[in-house]
N, C-alpha and C positions, 0 to 999 in steps of 0.2 A: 504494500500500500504506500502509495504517497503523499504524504502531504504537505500543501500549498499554504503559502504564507498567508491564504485567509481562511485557513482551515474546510480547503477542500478536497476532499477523496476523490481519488482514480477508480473504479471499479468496473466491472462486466457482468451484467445479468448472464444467467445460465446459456441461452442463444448467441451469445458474442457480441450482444447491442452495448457496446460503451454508454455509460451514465456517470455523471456528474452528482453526487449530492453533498451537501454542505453537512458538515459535522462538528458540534458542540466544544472544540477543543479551548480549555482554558490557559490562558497565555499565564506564563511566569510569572508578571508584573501583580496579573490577577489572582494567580493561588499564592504568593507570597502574601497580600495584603490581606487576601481569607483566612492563612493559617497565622500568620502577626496579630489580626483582631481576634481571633479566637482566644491567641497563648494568653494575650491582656484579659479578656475576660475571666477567662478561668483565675488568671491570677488573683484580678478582684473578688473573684466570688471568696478564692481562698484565704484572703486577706481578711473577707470580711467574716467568713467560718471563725479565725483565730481570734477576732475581737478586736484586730487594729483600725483605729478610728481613720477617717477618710483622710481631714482636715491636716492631721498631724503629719499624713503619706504626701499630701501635695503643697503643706507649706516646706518639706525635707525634700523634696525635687525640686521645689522654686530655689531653694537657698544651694543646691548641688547646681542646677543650672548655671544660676548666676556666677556662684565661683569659675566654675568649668568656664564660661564665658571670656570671665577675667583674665583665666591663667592662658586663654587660647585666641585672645587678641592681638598679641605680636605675632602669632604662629600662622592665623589667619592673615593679616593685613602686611607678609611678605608673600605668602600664596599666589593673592590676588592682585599684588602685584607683577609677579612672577607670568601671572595670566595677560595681564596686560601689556605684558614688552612682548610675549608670544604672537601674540594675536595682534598688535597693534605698530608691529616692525618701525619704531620712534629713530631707528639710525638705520645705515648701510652695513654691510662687511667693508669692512677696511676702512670704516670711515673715522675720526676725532671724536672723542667724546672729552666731556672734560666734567667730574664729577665733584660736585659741591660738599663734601665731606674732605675734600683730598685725599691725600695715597694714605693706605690705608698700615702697608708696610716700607714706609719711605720708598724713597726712589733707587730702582734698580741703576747701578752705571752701565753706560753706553760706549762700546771700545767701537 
């Protein structure tokens, strides 16, 4: 059988007549995000079986976020800039730059 990137089958009725039918296949994107909503629910259910309060689980994400945020601001904002001399070629090859920090480990000498 083969299938077509819009989830359609090859097949042959029993006489040799080629048919086309469309088949229900769920994309990756889609069972990832049914089995990810699932594991979460369950988890809540389980959390709320053991007796831990809602309030106390999502103000201890807000404050883990936020940190995580903090510690991953520098880490982020070289990324994307990383992304932006990629995508946005600001010089040549071989051309002059001349960068406003200066040398970063003095200057090499020139024979």
């Amino acid at each position: 059988m083969i299938h077509g990137p819009v989830g359609m089958t090859d097949g042959t009725y029993g006489n040799g007549c080629a048919v086309r039918r469309r088949t229900l296949l769920p994309s990756a994107q889609a069972r990832s995000t049914i089995t990810h909503s699932g594991l979460v629910f369950i988890v809540l259910i389980a959390l709320d079986i053991a007796g831990v309060k809602r309030a106390g689980l999502i103000a201890g994400s807000a404050f883990t976020a936020i940190l995580l945020a903090l510690a991953a601001q520098q880490t982020l904002g070289n990324l994307f800039a990383g992304l932006v001399l990629v995508t946005a070629w600001p010089f040549r090859v071989r051309e002059r730059t001349r960068l406003q920090a200066g040398a970063l480990a003095g200057v090499p000498r020139v024979w």
